[in-house]
N, CA, C and O atoms as a printed pandas DataFrame, in Angstrom:
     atom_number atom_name residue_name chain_id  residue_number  x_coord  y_coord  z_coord
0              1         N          UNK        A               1    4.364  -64.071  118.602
1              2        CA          UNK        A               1    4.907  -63.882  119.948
2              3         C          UNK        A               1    5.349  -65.216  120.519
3              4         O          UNK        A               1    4.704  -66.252  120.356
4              5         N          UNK        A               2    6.698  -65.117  121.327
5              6        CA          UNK        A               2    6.954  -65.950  121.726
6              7         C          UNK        A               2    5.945  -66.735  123.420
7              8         O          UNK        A               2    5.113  -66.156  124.118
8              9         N          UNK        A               3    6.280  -67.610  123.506
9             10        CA          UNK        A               3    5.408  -68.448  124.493
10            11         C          UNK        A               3    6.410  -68.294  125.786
11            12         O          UNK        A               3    7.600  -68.599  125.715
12            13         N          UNK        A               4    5.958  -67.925  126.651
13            14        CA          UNK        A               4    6.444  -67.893  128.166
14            15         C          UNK        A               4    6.923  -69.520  128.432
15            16         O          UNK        A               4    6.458  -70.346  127.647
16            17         N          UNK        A               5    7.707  -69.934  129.360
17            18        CA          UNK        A               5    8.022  -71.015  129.883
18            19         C          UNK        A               5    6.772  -71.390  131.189
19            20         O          UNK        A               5    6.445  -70.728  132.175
20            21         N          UNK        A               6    6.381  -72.470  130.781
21            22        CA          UNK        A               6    5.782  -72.459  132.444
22            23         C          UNK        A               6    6.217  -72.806  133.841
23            24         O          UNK        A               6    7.300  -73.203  134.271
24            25         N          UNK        A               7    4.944  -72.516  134.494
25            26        CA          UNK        A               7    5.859  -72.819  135.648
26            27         C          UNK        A               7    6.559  -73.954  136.179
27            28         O          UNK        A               7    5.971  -74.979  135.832
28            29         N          UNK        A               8    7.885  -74.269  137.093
29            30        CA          UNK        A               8    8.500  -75.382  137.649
30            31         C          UNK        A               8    7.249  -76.353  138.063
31            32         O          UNK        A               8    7.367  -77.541  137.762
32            33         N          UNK        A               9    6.252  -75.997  138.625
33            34        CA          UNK        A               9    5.027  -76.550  139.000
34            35         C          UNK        A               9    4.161  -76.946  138.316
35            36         O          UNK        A               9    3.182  -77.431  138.884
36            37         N          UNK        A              10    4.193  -76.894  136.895
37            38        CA          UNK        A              10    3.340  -77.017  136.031
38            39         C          UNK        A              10    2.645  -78.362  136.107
39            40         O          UNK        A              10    3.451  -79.277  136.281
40            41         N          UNK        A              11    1.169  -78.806  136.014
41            42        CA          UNK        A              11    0.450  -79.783  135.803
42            43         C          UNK        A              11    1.088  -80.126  134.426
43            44         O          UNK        A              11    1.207  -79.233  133.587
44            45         N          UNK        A              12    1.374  -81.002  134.249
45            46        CA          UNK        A              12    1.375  -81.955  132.883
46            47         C          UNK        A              12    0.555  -83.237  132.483
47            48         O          UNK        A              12    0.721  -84.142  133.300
48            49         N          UNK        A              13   -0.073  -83.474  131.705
49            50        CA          UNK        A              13   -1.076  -84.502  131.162
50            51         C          UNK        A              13   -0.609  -85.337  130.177
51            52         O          UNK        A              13   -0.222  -84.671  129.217
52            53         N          UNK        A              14   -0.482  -86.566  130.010
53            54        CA          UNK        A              14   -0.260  -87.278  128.681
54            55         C          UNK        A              14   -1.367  -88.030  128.190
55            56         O          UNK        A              14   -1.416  -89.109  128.780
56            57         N          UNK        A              15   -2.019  -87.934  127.587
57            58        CA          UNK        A              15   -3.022  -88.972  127.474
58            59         C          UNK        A              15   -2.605  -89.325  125.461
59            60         O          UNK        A              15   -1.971  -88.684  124.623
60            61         N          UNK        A              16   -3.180  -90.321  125.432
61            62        CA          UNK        A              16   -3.538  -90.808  124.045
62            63         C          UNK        A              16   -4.323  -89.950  123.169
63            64         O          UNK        A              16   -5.291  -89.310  123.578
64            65         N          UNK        A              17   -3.852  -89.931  121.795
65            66        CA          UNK        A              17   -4.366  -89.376  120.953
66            67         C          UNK        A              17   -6.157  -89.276  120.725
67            68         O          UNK        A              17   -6.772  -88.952  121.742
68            69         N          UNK        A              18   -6.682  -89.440  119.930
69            70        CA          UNK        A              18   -8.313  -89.651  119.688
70            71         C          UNK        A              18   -8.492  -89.407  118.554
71            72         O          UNK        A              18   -7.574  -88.730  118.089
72            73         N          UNK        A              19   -9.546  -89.731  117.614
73            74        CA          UNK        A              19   -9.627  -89.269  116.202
74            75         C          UNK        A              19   -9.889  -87.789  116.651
75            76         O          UNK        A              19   -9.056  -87.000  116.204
76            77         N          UNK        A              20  -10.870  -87.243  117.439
77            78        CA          UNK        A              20  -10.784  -85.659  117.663
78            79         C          UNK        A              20   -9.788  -85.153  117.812
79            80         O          UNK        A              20   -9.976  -83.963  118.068
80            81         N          UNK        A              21   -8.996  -85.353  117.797
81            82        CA          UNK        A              21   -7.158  -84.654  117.784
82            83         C          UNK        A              21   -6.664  -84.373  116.712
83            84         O          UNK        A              21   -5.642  -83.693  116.798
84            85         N          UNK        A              22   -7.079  -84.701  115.468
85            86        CA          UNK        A              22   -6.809  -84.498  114.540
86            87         C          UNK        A              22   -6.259  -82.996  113.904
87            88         O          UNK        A              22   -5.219  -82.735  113.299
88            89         N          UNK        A              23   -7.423  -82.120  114.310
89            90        CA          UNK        A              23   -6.820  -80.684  113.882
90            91         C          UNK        A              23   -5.729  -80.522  114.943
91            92         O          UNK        A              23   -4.696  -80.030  114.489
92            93         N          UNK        A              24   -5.714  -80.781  116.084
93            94        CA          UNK        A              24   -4.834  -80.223  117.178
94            95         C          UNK        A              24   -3.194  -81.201  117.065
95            96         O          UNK        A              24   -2.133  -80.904  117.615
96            97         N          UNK        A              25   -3.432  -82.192  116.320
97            98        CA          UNK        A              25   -1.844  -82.646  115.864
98            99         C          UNK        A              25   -2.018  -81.454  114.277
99           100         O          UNK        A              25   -1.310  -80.457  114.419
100          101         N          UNK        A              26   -2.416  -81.464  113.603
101          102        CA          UNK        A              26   -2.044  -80.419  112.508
102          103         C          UNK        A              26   -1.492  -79.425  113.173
103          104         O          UNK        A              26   -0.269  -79.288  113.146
104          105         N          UNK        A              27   -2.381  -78.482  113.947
105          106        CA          UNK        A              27   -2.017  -77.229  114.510
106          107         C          UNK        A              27   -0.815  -77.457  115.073
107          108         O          UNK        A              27    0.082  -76.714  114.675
108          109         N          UNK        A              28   -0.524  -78.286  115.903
109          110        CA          UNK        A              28    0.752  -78.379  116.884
110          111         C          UNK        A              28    1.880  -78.900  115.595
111          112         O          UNK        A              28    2.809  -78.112  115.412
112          113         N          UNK        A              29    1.865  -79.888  114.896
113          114        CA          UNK        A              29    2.509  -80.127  113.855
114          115         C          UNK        A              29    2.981  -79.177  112.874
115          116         O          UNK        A              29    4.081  -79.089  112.328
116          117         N          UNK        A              30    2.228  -78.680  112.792
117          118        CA          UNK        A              30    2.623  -77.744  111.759
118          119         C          UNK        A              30    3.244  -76.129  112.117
119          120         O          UNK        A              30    3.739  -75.325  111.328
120          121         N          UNK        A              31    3.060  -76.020  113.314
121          122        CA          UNK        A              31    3.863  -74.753  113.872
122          123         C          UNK        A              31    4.863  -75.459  114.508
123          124         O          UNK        A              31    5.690  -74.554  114.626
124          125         N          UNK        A              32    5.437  -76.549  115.062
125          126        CA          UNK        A              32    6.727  -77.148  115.090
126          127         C          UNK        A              32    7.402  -77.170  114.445
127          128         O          UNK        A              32    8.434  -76.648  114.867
128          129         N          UNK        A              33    7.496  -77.687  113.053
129          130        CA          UNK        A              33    8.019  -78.035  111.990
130          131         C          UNK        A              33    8.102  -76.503  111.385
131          132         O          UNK        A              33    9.223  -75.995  111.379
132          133         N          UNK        A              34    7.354  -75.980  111.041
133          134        CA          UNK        A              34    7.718  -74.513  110.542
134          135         C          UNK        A              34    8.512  -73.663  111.753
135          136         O          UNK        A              34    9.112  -72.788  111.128
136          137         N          UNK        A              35    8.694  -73.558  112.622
137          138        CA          UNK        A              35    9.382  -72.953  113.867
138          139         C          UNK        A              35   10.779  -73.499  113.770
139          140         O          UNK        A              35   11.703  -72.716  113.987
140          141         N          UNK        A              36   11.066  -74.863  113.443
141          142        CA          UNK        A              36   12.520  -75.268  113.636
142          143         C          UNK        A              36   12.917  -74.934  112.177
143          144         O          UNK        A              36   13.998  -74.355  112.063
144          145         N          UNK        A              37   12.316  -75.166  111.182
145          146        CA          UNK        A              37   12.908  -74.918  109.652
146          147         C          UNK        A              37   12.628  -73.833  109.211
147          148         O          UNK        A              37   12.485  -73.879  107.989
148          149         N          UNK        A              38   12.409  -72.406  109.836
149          150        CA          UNK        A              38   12.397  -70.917  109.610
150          151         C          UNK        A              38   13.639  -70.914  109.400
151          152         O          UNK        A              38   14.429  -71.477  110.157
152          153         N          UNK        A              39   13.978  -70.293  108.363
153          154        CA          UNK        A              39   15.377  -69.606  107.998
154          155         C          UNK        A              39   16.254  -70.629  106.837
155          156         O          UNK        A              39   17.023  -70.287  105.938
156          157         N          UNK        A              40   15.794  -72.004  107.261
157          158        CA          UNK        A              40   16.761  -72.886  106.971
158          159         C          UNK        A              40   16.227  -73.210  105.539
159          160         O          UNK        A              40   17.031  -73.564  104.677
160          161         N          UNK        A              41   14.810  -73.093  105.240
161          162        CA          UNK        A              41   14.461  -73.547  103.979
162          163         C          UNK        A              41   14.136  -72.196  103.338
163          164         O          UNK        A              41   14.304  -71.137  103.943
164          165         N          UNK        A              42   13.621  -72.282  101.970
165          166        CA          UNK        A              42   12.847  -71.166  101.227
166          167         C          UNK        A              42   11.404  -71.229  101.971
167          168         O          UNK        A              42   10.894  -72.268  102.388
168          169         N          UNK        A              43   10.733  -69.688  102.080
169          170        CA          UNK        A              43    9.670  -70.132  102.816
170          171         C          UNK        A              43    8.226  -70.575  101.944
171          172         O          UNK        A              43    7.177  -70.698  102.576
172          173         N          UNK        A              44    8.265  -70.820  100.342
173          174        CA          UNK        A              44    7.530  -71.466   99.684
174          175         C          UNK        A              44    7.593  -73.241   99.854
175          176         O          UNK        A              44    6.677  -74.063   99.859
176          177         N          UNK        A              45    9.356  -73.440  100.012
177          178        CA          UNK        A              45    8.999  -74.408   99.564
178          179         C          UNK        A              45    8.823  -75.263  101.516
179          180         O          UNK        A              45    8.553  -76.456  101.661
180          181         N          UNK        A              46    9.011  -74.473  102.486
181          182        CA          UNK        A              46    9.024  -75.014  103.430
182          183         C          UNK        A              46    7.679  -74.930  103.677
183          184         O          UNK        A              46    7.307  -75.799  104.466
184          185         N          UNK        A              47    6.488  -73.920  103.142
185          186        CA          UNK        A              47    5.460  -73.897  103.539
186          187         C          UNK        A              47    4.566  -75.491  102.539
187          188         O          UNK        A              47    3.786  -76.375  102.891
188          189         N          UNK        A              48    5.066  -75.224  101.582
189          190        CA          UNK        A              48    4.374  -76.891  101.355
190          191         C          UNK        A              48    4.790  -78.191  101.597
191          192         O          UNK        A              48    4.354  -79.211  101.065
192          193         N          UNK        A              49    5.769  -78.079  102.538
193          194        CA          UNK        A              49    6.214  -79.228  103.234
194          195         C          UNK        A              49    5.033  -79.206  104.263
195          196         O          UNK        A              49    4.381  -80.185  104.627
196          197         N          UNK        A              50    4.898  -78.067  104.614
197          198        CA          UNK        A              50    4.206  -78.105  106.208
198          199         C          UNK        A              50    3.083  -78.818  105.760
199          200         O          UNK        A              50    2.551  -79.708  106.423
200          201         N          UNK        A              51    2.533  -78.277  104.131
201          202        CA          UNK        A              51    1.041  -78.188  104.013
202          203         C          UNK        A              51    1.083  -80.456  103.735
203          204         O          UNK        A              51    0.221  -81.292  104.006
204          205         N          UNK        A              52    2.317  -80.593  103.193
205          206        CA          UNK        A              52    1.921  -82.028  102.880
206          207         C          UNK        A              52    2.353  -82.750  104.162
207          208         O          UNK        A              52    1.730  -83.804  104.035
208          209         N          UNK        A              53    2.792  -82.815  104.915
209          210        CA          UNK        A              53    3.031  -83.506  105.904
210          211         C          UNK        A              53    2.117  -83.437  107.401
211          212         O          UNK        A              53    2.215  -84.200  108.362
212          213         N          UNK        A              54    1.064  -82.067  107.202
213          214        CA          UNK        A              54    0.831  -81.719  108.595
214          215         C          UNK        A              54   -1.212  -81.305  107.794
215          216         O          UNK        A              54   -1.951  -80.329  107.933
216          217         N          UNK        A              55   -1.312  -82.128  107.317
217          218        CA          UNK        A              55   -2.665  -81.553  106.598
218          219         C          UNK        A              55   -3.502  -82.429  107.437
219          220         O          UNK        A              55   -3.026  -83.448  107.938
220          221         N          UNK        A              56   -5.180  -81.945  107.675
221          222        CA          UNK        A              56   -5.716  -82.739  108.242
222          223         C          UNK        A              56   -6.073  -84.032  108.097
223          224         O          UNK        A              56   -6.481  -84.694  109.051
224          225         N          UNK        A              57   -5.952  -84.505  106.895
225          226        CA          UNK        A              57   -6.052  -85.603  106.179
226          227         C          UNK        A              57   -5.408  -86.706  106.324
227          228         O          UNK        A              57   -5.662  -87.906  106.227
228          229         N          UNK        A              58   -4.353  -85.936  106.625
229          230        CA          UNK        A              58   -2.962  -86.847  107.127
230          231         C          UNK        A              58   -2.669  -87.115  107.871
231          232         O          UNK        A              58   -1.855  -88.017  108.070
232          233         N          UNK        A              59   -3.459  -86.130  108.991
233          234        CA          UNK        A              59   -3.255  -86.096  110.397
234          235         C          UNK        A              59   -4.363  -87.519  110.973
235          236         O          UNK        A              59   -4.135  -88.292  111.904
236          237         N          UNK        A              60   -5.519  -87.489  110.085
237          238        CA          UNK        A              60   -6.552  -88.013  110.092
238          239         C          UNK        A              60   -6.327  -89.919  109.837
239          240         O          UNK        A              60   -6.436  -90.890  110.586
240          241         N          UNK        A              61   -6.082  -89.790  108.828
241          242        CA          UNK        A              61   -5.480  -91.198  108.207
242          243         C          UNK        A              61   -3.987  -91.840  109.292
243          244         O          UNK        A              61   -3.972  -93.063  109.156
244          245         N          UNK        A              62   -3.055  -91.472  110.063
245          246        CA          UNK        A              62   -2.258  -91.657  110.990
246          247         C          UNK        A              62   -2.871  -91.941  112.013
247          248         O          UNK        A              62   -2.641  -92.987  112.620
248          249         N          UNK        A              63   -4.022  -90.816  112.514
249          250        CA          UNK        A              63   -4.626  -91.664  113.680
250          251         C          UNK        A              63   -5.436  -92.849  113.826
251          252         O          UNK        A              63   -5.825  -93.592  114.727
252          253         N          UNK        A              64   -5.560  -92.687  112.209
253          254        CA          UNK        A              64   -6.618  -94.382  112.176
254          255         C          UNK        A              64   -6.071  -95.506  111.615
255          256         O          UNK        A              64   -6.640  -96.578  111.407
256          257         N          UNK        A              65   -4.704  -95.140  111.335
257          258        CA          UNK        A              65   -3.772  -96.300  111.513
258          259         C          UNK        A              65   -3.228  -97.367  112.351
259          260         O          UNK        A              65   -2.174  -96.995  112.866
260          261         N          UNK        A              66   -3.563  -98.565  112.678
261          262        CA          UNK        A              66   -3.610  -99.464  113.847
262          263         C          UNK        A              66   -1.911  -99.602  114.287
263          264         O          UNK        A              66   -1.561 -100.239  115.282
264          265         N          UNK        A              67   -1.129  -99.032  113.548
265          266        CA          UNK        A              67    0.319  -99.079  113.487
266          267         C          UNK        A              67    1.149  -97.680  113.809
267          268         O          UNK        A              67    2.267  -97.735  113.297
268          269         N          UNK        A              68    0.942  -96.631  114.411
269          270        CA          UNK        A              68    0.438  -95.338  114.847
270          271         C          UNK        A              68    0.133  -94.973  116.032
271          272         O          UNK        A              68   -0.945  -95.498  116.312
272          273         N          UNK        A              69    0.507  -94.363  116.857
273          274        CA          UNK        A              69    0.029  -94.498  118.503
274          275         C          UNK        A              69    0.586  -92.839  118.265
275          276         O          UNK        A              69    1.587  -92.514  117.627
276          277         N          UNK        A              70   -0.385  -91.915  118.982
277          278        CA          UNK        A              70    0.062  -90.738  119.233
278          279         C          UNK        A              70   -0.386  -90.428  121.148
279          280         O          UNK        A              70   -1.431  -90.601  121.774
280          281         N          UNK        A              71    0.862  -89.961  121.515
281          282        CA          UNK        A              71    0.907  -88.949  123.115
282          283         C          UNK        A              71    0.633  -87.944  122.516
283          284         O          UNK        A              71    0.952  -87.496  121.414
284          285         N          UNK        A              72   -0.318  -87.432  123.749
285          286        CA          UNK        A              72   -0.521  -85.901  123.749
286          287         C          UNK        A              72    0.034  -85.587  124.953
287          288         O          UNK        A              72    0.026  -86.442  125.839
288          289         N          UNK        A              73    0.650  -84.211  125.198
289          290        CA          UNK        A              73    1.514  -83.618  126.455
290          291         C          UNK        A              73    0.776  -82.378  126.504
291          292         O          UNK        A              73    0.845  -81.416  125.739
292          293         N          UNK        A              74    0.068  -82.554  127.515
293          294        CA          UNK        A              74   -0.593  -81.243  128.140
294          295         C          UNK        A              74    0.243  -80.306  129.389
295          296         O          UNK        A              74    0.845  -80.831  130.326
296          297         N          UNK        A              75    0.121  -78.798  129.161
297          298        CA          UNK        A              75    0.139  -78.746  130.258
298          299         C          UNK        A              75   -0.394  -77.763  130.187
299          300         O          UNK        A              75   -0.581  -77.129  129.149
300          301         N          UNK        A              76   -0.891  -77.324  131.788
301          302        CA          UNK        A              76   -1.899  -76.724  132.390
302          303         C          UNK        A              76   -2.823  -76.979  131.300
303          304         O          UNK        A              76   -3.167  -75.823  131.053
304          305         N          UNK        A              77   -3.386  -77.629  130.574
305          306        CA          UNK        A              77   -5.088  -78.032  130.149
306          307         C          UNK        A              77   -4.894  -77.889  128.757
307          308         O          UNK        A              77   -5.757  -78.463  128.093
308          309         N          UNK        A              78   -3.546  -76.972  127.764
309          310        CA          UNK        A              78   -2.547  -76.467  127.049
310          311         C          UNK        A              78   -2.309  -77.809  125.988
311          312         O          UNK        A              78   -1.995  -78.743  126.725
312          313         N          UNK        A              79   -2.325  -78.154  124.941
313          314        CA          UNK        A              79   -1.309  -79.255  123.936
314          315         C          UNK        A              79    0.293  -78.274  123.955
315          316         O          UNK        A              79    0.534  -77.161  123.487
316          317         N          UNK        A              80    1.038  -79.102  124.590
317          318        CA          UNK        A              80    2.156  -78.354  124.310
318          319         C          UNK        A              80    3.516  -79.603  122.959
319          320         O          UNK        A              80    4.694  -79.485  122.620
320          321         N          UNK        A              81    2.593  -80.450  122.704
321          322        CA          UNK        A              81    3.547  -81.405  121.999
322          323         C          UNK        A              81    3.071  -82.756  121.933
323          324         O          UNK        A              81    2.519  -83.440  122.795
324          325         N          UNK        A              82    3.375  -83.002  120.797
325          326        CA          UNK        A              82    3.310  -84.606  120.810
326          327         C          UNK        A              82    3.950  -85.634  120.638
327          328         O          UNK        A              82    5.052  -85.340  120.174
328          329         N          UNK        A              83    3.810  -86.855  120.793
329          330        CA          UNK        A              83    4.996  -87.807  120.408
330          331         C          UNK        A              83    3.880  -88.908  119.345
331          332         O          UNK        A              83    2.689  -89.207  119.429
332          333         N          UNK        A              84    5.180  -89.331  118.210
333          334        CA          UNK        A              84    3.923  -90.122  117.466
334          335         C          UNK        A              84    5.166  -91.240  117.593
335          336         O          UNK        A              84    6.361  -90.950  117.541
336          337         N          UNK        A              85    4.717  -92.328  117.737
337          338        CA          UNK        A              85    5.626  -94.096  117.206
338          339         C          UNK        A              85    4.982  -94.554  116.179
339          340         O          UNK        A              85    3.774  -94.789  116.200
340          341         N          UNK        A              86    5.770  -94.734  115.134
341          342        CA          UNK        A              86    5.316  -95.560  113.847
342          343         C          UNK        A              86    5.942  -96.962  114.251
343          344         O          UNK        A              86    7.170  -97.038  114.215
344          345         N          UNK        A              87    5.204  -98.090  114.637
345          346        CA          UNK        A              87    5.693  -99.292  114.798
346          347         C          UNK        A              87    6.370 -100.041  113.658
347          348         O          UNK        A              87    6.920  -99.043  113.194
348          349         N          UNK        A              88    6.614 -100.657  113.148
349          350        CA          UNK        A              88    7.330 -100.927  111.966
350          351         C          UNK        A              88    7.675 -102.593  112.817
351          352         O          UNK        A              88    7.876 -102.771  114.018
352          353         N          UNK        A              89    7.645 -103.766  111.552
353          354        CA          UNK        A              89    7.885 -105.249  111.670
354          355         C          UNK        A              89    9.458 -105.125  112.023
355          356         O          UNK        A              89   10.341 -104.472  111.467
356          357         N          UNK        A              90    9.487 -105.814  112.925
357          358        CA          UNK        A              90   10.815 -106.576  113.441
358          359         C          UNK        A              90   11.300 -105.731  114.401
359          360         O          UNK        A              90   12.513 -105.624  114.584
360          361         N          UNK        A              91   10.128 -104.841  115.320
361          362        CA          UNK        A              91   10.789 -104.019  116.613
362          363         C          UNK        A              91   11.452 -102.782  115.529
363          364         O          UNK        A              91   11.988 -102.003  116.317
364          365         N          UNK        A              92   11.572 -102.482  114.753
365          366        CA          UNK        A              92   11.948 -101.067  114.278
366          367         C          UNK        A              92   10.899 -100.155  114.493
367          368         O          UNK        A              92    9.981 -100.025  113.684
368          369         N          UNK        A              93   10.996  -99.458  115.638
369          370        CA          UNK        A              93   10.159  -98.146  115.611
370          371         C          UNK        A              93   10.576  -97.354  115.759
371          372         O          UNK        A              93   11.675  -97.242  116.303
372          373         N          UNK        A              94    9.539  -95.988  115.134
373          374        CA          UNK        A              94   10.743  -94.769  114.921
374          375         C          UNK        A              94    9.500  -93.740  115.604
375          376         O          UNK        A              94    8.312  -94.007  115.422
376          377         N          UNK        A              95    9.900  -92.663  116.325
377          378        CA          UNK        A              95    9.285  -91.879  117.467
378          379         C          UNK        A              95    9.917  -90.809  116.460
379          380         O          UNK        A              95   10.870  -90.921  115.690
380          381         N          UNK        A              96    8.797  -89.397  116.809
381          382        CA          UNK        A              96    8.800  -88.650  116.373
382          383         C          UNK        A              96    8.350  -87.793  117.211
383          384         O          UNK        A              96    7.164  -87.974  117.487
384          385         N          UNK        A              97    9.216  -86.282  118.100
385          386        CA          UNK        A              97    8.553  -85.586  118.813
386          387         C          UNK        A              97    8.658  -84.381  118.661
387          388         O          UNK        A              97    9.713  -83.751  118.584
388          389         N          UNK        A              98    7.002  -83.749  118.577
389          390        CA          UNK        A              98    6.903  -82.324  118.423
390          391         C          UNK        A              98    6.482  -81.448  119.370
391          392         O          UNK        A              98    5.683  -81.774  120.248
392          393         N          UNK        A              99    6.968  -80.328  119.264
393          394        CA          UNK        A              99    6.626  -79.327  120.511
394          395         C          UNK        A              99    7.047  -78.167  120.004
395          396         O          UNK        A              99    7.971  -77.864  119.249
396          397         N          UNK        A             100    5.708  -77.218  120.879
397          398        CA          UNK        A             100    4.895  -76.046  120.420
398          399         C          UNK        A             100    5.800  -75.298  120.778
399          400         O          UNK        A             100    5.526  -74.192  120.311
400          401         N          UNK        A             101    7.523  -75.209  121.819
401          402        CA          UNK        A             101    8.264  -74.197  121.977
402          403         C          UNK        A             101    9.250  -75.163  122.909
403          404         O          UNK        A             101    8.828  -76.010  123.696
404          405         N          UNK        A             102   10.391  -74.917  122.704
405          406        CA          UNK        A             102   11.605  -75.436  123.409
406          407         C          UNK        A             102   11.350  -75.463  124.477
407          408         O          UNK        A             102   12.508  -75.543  124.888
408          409         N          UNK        A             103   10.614  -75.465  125.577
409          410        CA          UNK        A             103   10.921  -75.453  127.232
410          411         C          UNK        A             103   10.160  -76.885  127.119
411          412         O          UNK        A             103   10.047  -77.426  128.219
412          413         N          UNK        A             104    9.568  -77.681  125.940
413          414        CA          UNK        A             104    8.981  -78.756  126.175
414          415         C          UNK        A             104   10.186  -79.968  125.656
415          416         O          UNK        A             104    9.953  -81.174  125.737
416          417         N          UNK        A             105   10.997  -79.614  125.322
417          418        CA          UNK        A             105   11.790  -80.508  124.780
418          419         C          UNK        A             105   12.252  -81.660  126.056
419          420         O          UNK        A             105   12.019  -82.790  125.626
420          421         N          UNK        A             106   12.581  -81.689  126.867
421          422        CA          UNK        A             106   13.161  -82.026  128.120
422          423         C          UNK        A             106   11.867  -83.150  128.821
423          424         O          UNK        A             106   12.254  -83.892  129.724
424          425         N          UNK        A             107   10.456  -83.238  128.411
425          426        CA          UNK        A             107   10.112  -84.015  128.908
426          427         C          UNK        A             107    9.359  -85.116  127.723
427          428         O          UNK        A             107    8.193  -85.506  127.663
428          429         N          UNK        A             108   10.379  -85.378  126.960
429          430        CA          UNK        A             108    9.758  -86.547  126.160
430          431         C          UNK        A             108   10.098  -87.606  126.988
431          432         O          UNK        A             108    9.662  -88.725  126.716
432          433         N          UNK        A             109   11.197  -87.335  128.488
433          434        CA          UNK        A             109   11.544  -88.604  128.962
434          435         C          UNK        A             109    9.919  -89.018  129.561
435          436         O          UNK        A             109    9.547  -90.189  129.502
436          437         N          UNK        A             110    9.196  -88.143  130.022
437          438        CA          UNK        A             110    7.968  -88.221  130.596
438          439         C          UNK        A             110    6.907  -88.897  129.283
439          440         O          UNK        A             110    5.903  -89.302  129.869
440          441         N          UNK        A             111    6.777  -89.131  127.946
441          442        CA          UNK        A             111    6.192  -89.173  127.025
442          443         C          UNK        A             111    6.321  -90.807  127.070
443          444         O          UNK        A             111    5.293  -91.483  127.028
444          445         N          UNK        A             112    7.728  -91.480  127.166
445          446        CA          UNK        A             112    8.276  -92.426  126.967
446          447         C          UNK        A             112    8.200  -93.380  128.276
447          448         O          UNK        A             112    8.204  -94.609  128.344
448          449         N          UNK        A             113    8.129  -92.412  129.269
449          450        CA          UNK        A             113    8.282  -93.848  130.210
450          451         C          UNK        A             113    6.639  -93.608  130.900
451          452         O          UNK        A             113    6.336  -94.174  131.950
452          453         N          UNK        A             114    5.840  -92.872  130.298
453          454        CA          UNK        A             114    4.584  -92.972  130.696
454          455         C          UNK        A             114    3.795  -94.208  130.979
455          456         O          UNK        A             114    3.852  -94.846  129.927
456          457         N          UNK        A             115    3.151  -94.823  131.768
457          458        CA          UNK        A             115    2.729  -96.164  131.796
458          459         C          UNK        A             115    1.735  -96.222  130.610
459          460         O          UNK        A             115    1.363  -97.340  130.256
460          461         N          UNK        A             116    1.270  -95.130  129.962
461          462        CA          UNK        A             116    0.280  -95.542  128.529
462          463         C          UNK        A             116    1.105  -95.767  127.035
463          464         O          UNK        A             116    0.865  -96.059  125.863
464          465         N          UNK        A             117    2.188  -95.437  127.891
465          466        CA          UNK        A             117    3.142  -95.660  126.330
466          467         C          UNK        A             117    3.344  -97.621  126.190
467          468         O          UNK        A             117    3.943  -98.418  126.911
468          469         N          UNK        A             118    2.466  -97.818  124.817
469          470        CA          UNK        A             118    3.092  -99.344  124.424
470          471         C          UNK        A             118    4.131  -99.584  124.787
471          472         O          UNK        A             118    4.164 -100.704  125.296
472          473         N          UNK        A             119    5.282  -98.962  124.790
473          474        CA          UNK        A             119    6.416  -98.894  123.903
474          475         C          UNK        A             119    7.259  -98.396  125.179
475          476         O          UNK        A             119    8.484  -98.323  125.072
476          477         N          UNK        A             120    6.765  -98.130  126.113
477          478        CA          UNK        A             120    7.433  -97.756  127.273
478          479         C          UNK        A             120    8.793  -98.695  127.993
479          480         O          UNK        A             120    8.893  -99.922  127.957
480          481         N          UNK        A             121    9.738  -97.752  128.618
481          482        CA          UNK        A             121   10.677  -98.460  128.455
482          483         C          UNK        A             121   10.805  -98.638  129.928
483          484         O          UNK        A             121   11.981  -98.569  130.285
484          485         N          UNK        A             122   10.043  -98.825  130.793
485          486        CA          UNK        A             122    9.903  -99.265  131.861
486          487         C          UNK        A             122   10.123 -100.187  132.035
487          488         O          UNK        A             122    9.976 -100.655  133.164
């Protein structure tokens, strides 16, 4: 089933990742990524994309990477998405943002200019 939009009023939260986040970037990760590449791949071979890229392990080892910074985007109390920055030498960083249903797409500007974002472009 699809996910309702929330409301114009909606509370939104960003806070920083935690090693306890771990299943909840899988979960959110991995129904992103399978939600946008339905149709587009075979669903064997898209399901072991999901399984190697979005496993807890992986999810696990990223957050305890000192080079790695994950947002979490709450709303109403909800993970509705995340943003991950892989920092990379010489200012190359590459942002990566996922979300649990299109009505979240629109506030990665909120992800980015958050005052907890390193990387903020404030």
């Amino acid at each position: 089933a699809r996910r309702q939009p929330p409301p114009h009023d909606a509370t939104t939260l960003i806070r920083p990742a935690v090693p306890a986040d771990a299943a909840l970037l899988t979960t959110v990760g991995a129904e992103s990524f399978a939600d946008a590449y339905a149709g587009q791949l075979p669903p064997a071979e898209l399901a072991a994309i999901v399984a190697g890229l979005f496993s807890l392990e992986r999810q696990q080892a990223e957050l305890a990477d000192p080079a790695t910074f994950f947002l979490i985007l709450e709303v109403e109390g909800q993970a509705a998405g995340y943003a991950a920055l892989h920092a990379a030498p010489m200012g190359n960083h590459d942002w990566i943002f996922l979300y649990r249903t299109p009505w979240f797409h629109g506030l990665s500007k909120l992800i980015i200019n958050s005052p907890i974002c390193p990387f903020s472009r404030k």
